[in-house]
C-alpha positions as CSV (number, residue, x, y, z in Angstrom):
1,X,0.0,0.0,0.0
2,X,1.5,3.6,-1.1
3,X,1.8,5.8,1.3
4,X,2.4,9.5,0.2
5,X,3.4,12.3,2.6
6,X,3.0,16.2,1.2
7,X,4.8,18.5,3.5
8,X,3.2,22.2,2.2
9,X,2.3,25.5,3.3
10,X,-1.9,26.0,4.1
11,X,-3.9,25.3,0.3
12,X,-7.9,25.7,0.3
13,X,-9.8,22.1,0.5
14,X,-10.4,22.5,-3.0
15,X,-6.9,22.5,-4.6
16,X,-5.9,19.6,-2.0
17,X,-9.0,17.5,-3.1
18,X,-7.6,17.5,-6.5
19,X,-3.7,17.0,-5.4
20,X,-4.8,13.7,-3.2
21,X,-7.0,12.7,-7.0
22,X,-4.1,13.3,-9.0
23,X,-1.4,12.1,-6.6
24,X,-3.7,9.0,-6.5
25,X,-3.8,8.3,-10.2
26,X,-0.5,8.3,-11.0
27,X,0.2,5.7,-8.3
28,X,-2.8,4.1,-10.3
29,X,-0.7,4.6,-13.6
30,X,2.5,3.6,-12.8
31,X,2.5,0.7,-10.2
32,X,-0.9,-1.0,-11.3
33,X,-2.6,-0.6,-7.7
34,X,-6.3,-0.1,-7.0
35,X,-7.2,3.6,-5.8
36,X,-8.5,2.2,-2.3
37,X,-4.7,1.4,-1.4
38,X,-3.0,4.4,-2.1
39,X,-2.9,6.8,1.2
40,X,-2.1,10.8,0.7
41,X,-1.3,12.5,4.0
42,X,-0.9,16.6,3.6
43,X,1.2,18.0,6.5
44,X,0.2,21.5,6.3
45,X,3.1,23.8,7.9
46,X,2.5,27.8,8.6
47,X,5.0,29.8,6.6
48,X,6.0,30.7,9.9
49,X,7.3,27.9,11.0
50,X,9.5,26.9,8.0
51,X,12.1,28.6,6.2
52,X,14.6,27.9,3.2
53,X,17.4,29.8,1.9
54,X,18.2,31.6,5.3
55,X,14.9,33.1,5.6
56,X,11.3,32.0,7.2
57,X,9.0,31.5,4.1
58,X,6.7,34.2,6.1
59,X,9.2,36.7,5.0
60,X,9.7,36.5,1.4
């Protein structure tokens, strides 16, 4: 069973309903799996409380 983890900053419901869909289908697509096995866990971080580069994302 695939399990996906998505580390991201805060998206509307919307735009993660159709990540987990397409995140799903290309597990589908490449490995052959059924849709019911493939797990997608979103991680949602604040932009203050990551940072790349040096910098907290909060301040770009």
């Amino acid at each position: 069973m695939p399990i996906v983890t998505i580390q991201q900053g805060p998206r509307d419901t919307e735009l993660k309903r159709d990540l987990v869909k397409r995140v799903t289908d290309a597990f589908v697509d490449a490995y052959g799996v059924p849709a019911e096995s493939v797990q997608v866990w979103i991680h949602e971080v604040p932009a203050d409380s990551w940072g790349a580069a040096g910098r907290l994302t909060a301040d770009r």
